[in-house]
N, C-alpha and C positions, 0 to 999 in steps of 0.2 A: 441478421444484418447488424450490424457493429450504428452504438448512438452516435448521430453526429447532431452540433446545434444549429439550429434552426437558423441563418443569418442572415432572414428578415424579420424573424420573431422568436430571437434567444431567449428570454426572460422566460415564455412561456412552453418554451421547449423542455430548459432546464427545471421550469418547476414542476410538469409532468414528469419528468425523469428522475426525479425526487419520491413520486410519491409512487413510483413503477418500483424503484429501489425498493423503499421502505415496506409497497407491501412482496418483494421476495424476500428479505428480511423477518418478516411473520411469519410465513410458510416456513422457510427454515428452522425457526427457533419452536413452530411447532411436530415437527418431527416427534418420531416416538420412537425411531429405529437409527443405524448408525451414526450416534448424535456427535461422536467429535469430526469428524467426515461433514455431520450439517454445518456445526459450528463455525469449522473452517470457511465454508460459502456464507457464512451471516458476516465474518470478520472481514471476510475481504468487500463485502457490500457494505458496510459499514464503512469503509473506507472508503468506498467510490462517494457515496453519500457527502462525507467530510471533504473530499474533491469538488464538488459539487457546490455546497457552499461556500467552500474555499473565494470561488469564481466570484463571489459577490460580499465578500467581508469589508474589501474598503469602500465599498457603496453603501450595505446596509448598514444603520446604525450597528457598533459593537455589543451595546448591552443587548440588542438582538439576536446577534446571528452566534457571539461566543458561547451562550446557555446551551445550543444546539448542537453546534458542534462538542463541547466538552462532553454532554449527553451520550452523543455517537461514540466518544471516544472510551467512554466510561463504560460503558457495554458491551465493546467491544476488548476491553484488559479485564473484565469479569470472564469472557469465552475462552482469552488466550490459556489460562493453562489446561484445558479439558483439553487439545488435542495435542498436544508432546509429544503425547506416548505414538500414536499415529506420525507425528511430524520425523520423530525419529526414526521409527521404522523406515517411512522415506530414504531418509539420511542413508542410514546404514544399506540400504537397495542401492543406492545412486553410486556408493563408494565400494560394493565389493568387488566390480570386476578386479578391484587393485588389492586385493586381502584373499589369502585362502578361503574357503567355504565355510570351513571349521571355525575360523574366529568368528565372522560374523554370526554363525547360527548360534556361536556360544555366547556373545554378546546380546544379540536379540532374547535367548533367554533370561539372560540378568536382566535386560530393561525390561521385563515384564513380571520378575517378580517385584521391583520395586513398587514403594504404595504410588499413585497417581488420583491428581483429582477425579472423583466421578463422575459424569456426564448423564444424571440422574433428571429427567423429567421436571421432578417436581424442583431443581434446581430453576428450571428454564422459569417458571412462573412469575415470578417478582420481576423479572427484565421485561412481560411484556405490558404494562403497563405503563412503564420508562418510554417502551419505544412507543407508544401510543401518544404519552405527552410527548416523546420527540417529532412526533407528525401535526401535533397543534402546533407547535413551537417555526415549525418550518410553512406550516400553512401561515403566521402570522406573519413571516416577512417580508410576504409581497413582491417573491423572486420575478414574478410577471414584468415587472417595472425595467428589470435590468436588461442595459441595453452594449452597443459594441464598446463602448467607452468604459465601462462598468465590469465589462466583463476583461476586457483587456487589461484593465487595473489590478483586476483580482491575480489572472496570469500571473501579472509582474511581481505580484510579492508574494508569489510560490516560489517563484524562479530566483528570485530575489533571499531567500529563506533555505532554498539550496545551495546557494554559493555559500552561504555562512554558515551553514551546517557540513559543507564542503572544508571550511576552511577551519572547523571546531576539529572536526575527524583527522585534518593534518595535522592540527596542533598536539591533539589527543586520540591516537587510533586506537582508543577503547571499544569494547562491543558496543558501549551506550551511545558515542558517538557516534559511532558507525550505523549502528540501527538509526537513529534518529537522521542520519543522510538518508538512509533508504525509504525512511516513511514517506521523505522529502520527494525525493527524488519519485517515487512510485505516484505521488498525485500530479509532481510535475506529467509524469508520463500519458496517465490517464486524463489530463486534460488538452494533453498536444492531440490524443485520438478523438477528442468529443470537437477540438476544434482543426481538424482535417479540413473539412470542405471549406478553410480561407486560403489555405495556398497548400492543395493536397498533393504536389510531387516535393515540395518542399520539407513539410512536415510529414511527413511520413519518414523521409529521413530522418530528422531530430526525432523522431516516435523511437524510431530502432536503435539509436542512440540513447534517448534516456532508460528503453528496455533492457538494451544490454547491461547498463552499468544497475540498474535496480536487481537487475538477473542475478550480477555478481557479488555486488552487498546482500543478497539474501543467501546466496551460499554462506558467504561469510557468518552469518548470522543464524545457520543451521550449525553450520562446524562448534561456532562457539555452545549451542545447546547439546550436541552431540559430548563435546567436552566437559561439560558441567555435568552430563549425565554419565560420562565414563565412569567420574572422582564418588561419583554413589554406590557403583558395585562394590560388592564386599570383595576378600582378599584374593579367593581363589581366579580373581578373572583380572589378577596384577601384570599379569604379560600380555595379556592383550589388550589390555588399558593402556599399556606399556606404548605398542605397536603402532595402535589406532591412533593414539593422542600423539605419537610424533609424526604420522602423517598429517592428522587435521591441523599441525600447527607449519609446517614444512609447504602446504596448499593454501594454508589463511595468506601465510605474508606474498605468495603469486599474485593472489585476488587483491588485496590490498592493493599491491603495485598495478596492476590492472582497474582496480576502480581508481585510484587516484589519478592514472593515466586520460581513459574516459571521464570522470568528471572536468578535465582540464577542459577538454571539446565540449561535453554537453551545457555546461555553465560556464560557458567561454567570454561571454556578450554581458554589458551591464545591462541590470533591470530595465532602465529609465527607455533607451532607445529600444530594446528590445519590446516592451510593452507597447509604444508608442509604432513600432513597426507593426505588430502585430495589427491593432487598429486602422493603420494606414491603409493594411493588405485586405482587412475584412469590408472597409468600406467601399473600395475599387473591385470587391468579389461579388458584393451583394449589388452592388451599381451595375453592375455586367450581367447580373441575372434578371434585375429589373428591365433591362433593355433586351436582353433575348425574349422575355414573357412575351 
């Protein structure tokens, strides 16, 4: 069953869910067998994590809660390049119905003689310690305390951080930008699902809304690794670098138009009301449940 918070005891909902996270988070990073396959599942929990305390940055003090989060973040761009090689494989599966057989198996073998980072065990070691102080660090701030006020603040300057990363990405539709809407955008997402049960025919909609458009900035942001790992094959695989790299660029600017489309709707509302709505809706929820009990 999917987390939802607690909304007559957030505070303590989210800080068990913190520390459910952190410890699959160690489970994964102790693996000894398909480690960038683990990796991938520690990065994305890493990320729920960082959503997580998201919810509570402008309550708890900053020199608090920033240590932690960077922590999270930092451990998580230490995994990112051990699963590529797997990220791509993906890629190249998801895109052959539209390419001969022959290029992609011929593709598939150049990315695999390329060198790639190794996903070596004894790599994993130094991180867990990191993440061990990152579970002091999160036991220290006292996420128990936060309440619908608190939390709905946090909401707003996620929401608030995707419009302007919204608005970086129009300016600048670089991959950098663009990644950086989708990091956005992906905690927006995951926080519309933890807070469902304040108006859940509501949000469920905005859920599938911010999932689509995160859906399609992360294509976006495979094609572009797909491309950067075309330009590394050596010569004899120039026609099919050739082939490849004019469809992922022919599909980026689709996506593109389509994410800019959807972000217009998902981050349509200014912060300010939208936060304070949100608060309005959780205390007329949790009031309504208190009078059913």
């Amino acid at each position: 069953m999917a987390f939802l918070i607690d909304l007559g005891r957030p505070g303590d909902s989210i800080a068990r869910r913190c520390n459910h996270v952190i410890h699959k988070i160690e489970l994964g990073l102790g693996r000894d067998q398909e480690q960038a396959i683990g990796y991938h599942g520690v990065r994305r929990n890493l990320k729920k994590l960082r959503a997580l305390l998201a919810l509570g940055r402008d309550t708890i003090p900053d020199a608090a809660v920033k240590p932690a989060i960077q922590a999270a973040a930092a451990i998580a761009r230490d995994l990112s390049g051990r699963r590529d090689q797997v990220a791509l494989a993906a890629v190249l599966n998801s895109i052959a119905p539209h390419f001969a057989a022959a290029v992609i198996n011929r593709t598939k073998r150049g990315l695999a003689k390329l060198a790639w980072p190794e996903a070596a065990q004894s790599d994993v070691a130094p991180l867990l310690p990191r993440l061990h102080a990152l579970a002091s660090a999160i036991e220290g701030l006292h996420l128990t305390r936060l309440g619908d006020a608190a939390i709905a603040k946090g909401f707003g300057h996620c929401y608030r951080s995707g419009r302007r990363a919204m608005k970086c990405a129009k300016a600048d539709p670089s991959p950098t930008t663009l990644h950086e809407w989708r990091k956005i955008t992906q905690r927006h997402y995951r926080q519309l699902q933890w807070l469902c049960a304040v108006e859940p025919d509501l949000i469920e909609v905005m859920s599938a809304k911010a999932d689509g458009l995160a859906r399609a900035l992360g294509e976006l942001q495979d094609l572009h690794l797909l491309q950067v790992a075309l330009e590394r094959l050596p010569r004899q695989h120039a026609v099919d670098r050739m082939v490849l790299s004019k469809w992922c660029k022919q599909r980026a600017a689709i996506l593109r138009s389509d994410a800019f489309d959807a972000g217009a709707i998902v981050f349509a509302d200014r912060p300010g009301p939208k936060r304070r709505q949100l608060r309005d809706q959780w205390r007329a929820q949790a009031a309504a449940i208190r009078l059913a009990a």
